[in-house]
C-alpha positions as CSV (number, residue, x, y, z in Angstrom):
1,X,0.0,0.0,0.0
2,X,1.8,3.2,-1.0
3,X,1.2,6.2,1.1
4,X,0.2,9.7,-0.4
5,X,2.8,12.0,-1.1
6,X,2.9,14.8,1.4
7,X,1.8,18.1,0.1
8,X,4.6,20.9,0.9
9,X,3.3,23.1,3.8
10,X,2.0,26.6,2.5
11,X,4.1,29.3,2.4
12,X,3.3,32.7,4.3
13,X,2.6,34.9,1.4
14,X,3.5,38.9,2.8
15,X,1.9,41.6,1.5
16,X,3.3,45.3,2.3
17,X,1.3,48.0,3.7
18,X,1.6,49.5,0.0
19,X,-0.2,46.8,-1.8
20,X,0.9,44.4,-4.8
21,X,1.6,45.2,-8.2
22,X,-1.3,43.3,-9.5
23,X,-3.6,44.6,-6.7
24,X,-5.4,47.6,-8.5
25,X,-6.4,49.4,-5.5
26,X,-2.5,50.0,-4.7
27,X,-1.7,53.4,-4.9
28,X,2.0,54.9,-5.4
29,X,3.7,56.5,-2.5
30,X,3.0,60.1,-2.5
31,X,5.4,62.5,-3.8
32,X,7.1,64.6,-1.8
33,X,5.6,68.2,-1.7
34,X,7.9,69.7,-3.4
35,X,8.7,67.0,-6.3
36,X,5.2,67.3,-7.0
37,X,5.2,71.5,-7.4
38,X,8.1,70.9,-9.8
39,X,6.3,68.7,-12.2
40,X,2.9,69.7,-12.2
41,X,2.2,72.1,-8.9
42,X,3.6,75.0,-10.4
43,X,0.7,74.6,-13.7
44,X,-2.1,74.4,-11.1
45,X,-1.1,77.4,-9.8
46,X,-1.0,79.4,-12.8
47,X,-3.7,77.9,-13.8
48,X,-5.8,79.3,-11.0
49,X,-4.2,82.4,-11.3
50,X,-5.1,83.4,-14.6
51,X,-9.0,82.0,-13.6
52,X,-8.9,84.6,-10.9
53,X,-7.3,87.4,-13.0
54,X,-9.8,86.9,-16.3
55,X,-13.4,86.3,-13.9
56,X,-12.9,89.1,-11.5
57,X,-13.5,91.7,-14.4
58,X,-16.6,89.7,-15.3
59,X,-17.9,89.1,-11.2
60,X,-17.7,92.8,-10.8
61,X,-19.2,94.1,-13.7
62,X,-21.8,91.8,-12.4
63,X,-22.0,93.1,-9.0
64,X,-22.1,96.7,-10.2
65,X,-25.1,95.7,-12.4
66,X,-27.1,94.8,-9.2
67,X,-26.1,97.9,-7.6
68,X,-28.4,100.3,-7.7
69,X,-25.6,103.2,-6.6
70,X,-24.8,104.4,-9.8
71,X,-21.3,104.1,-9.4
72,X,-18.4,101.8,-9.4
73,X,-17.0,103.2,-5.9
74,X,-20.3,102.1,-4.5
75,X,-20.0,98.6,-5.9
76,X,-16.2,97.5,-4.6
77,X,-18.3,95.2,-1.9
78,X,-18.7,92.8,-4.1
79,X,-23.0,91.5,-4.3
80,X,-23.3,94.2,-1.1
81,X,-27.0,94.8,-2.8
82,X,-29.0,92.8,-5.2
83,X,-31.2,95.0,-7.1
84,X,-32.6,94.4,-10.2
85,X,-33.7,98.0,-10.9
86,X,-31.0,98.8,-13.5
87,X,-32.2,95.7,-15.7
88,X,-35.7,97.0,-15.6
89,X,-34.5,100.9,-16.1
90,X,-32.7,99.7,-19.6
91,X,-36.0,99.7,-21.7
92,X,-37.6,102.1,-19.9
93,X,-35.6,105.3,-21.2
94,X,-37.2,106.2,-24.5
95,X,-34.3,108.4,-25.2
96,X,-32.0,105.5,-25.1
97,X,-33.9,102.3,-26.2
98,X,-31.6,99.8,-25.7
99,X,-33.9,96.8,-27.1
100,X,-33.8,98.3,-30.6
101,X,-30.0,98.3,-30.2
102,X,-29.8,95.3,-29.3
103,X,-31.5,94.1,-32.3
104,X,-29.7,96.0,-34.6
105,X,-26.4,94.7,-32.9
106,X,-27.6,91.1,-33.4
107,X,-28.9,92.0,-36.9
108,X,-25.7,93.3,-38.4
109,X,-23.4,90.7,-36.5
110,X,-25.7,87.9,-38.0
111,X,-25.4,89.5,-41.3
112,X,-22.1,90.5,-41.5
113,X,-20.9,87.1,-40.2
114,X,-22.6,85.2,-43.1
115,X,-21.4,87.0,-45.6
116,X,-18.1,86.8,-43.8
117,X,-18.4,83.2,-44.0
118,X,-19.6,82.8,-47.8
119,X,-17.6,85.1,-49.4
120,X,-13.6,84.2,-47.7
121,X,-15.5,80.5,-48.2
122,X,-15.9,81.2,-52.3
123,X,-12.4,83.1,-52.5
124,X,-10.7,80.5,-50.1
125,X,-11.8,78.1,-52.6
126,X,-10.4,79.4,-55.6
127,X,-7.0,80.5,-54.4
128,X,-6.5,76.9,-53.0
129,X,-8.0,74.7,-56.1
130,X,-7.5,76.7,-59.4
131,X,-4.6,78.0,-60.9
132,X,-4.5,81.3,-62.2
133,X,-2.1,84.5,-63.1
134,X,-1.9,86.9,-60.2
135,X,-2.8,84.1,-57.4
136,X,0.7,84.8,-55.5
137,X,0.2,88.1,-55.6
138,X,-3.0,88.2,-54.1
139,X,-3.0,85.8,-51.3
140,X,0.5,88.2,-50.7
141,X,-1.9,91.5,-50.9
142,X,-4.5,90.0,-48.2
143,X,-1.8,89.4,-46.2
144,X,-0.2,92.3,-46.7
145,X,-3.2,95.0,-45.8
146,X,-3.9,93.2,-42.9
147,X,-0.9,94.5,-41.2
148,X,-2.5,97.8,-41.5
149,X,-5.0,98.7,-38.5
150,X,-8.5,100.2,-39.4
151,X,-8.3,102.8,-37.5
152,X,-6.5,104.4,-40.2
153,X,-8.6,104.2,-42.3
154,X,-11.4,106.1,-40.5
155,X,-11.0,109.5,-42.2
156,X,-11.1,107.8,-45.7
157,X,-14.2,105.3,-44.6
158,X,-16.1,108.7,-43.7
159,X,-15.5,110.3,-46.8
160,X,-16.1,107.7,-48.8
161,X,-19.4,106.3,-47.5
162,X,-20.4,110.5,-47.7
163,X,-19.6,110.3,-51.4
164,X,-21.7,106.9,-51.6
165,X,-24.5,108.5,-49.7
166,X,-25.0,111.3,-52.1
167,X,-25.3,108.7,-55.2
168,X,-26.7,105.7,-52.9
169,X,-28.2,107.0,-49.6
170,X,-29.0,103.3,-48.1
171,X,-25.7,102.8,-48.7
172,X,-23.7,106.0,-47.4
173,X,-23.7,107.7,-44.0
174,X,-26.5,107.0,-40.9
175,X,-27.1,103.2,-43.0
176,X,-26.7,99.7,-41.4
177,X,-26.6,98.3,-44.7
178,X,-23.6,100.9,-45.5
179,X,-21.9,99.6,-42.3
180,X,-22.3,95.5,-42.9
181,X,-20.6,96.6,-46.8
182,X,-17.6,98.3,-44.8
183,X,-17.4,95.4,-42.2
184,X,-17.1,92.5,-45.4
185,X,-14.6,94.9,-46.7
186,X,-12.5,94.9,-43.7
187,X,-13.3,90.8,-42.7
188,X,-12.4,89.1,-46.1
189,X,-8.3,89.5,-46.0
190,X,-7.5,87.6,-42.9
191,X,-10.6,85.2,-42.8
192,X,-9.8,84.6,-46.5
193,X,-6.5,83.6,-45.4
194,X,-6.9,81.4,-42.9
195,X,-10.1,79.4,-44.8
196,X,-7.4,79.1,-47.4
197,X,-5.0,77.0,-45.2
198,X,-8.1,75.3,-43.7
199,X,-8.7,74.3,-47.5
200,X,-4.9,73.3,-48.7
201,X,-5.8,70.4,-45.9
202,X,-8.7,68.9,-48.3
203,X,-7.1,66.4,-50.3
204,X,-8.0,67.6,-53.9
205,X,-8.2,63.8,-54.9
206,X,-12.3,64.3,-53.5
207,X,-12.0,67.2,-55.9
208,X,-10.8,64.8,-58.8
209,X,-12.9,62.0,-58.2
210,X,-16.4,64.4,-58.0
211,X,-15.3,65.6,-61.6
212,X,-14.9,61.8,-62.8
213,X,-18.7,61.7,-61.7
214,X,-19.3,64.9,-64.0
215,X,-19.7,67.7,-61.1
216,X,-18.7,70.5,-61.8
217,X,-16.6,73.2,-59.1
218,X,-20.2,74.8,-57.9
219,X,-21.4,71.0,-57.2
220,X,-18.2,70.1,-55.3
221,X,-17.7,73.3,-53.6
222,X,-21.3,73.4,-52.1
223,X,-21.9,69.5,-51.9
224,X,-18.5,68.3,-50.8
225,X,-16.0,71.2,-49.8
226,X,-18.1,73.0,-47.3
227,X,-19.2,70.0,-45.1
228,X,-16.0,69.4,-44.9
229,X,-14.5,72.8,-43.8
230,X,-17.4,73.3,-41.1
231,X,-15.1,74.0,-37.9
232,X,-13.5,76.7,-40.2
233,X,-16.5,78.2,-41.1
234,X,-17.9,78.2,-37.5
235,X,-15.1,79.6,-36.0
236,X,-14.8,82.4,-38.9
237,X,-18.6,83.1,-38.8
238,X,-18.3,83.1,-34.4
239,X,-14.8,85.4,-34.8
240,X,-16.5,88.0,-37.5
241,X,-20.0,88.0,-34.9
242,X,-17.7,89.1,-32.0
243,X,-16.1,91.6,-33.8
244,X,-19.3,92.8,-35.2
245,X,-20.9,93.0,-31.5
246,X,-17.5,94.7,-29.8
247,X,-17.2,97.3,-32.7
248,X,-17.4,101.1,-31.2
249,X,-15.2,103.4,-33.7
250,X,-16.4,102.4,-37.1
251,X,-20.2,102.1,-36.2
252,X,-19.7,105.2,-33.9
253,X,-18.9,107.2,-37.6
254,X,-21.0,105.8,-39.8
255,X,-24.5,105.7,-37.6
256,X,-25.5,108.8,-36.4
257,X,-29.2,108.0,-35.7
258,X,-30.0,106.9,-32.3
259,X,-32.7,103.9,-33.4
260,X,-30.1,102.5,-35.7
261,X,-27.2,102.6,-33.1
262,X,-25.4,99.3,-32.6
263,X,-25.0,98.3,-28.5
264,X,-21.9,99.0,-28.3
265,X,-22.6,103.0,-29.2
266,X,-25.3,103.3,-27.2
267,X,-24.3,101.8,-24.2
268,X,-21.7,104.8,-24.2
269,X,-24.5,107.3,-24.0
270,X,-25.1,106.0,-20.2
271,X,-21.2,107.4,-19.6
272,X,-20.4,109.5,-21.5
273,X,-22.3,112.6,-20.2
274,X,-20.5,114.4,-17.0
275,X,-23.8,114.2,-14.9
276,X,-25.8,111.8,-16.4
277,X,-23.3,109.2,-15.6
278,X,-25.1,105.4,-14.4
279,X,-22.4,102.6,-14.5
280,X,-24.8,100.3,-12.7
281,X,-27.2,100.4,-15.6
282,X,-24.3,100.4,-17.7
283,X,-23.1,97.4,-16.3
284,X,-26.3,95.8,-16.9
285,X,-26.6,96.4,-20.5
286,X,-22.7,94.8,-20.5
287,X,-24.1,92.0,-19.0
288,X,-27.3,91.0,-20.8
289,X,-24.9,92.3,-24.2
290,X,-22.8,89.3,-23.2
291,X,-25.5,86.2,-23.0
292,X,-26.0,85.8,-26.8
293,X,-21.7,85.7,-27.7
294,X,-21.4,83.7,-24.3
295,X,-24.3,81.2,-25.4
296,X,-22.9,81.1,-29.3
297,X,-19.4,80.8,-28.2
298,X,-19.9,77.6,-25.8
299,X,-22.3,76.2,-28.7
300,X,-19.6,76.3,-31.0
301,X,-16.6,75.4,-29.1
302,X,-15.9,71.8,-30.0
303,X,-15.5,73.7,-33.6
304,X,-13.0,76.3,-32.0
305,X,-9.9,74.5,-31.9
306,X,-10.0,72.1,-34.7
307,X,-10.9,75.5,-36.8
308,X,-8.0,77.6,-36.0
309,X,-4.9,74.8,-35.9
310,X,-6.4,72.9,-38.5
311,X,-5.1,75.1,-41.2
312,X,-2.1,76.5,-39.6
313,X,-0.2,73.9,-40.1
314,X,-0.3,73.4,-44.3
């Protein structure tokens, strides 16, 4: 009769106080305090200084909106009051109605930025697919006036939309349509350029093999082209809105009219006079002025980045 084999005794298996390498609720030693502001500390604390530095503006133009003072100096306790009497007194002036300038804000940012949008889109297209004399020469000219600020070219805007307005009223002086025309005129060098880099990243073979098929460059460009370039064209059409909405000098020139102010103009009338000064309905108008660019920008943003690296890299 043979007699089992005697199992080996089982071994004491230790585990540390830090866990296993297989275990997955392990956790790594901590870093020493100071290892760990070298690698990544330091970012988290310029990180939350720059929060601080950019929302405090924003929080206290806030505060001051719900102040019914009339004053900054009043409103340096931040949300001391909460009054909402500086809302309400914004369309209740009839000498300043700020609803109608907030329409026509939203009306000529909406139009200039789809014209924006449709015509750098067309001239993008052609300087990055066809091949033509002067091409060089004209992406170099875009370029090239861009470096030049608008405000120089005030004087001559005036003048010129005064010698419009004599052959062309709705187009000269005191005309919204006059000031959309000199917006597009001032949006289509840059915007042109960047779309253009956003389409060098197309591969023209799409273009070739949609001609195979018989379609033609209206076909490809409005079929093919343009759902393809759609962060480009958001972040072009969000940029030229912005712009649009911000704009004080030009629209400041060219409208004259109090009902077909822009925001931006307006809103100046509520500082601009030595004792009619109200920065806490000022402040309000700021705020409620914001909402719509706030509300389009975070709509947009997953277009943002992808729009403006996209073609910077062709």
């Amino acid at each position: 009769m043979t007699t089992p084999e005697t199992l080996p005794a089982p071994t004491a298996i230790t585990v540390s106080s830090t866990g296993s390498a297989g275990d997955p609720d392990a956790h790594e030693p901590r870093r020493p305090f100071g290892r760990w502001f070298r690698e990544t500390g330091w970012r988290h604390l310029i990180g939350i200084v720059m929060l601080v530095f950019s929302a405090f503006p924003l929080v206290y133009v806030l505060s001051a909106s719900l102040n019914p003072g009339g004053t900054l100096l009043t409103a340096n306790s931040l949300f001391s009051n909460f009054d909402l009497g500086s809302y309400i007194a914004l369309f209740q002036d009839p000498l300043r109605p700020y609803g109608a300038w907030l329409v026509n804000s939203i009306f000529i940012g909406l139009t200039t930025s789809f014209f924006t949008v449709v015509l750098c889109a067309l001239a993008a297209y052609a300087f990055s697919r066809m091949r033509f004399r002067g091409r060089r020469t004209g992406l170099l000219t875009l370029l090239l006036v861009q470096m030049f600020p608008q405000l120089l070219a005030v004087v001559a805007i005036f003048l010129l939309m005064s010698a419009i307005g004599e052959i062309f009223p709705a187009l000269g002086l005191n005309s919204q349509i006059g000031l959309i025309m000199v917006y597009l005129g001032g949006a289509l060098g840059v915007n042109t350029f960047l779309m253009y880099g956003f389409f060098n990243t197309v591969p023209a073979s799409i273009d070739e093999a949609a001609k195979i098929d018989g379609a033609g460059h209206a076909r490809i460009f409005f079929t093919i082209i343009l759902r393809l370039v759609a962060p480009v064209l958001a972040v072009i059409g969000l940029l030229s809105f912005l712009v649009t909405m911000n704009d004080f000098l030009i629209a400041s020139v060219v409208l004259v009219d109090p009902d077909k102010q822009t925001l931006a103009v307006g809103l100046y009338q509520y500082v601009s006079q030595e004792t009619a000064r109200n920065w806490s309905v000022f402040a309000a108008g700021a705020v409620l002025a914001a909402i719509l660019p706030m509300a389009l920008f975070l709509s947009l943003q997953r277009f943002i980045v992808g729009g403006l690296t996209a073609g910077s890299v062709k």
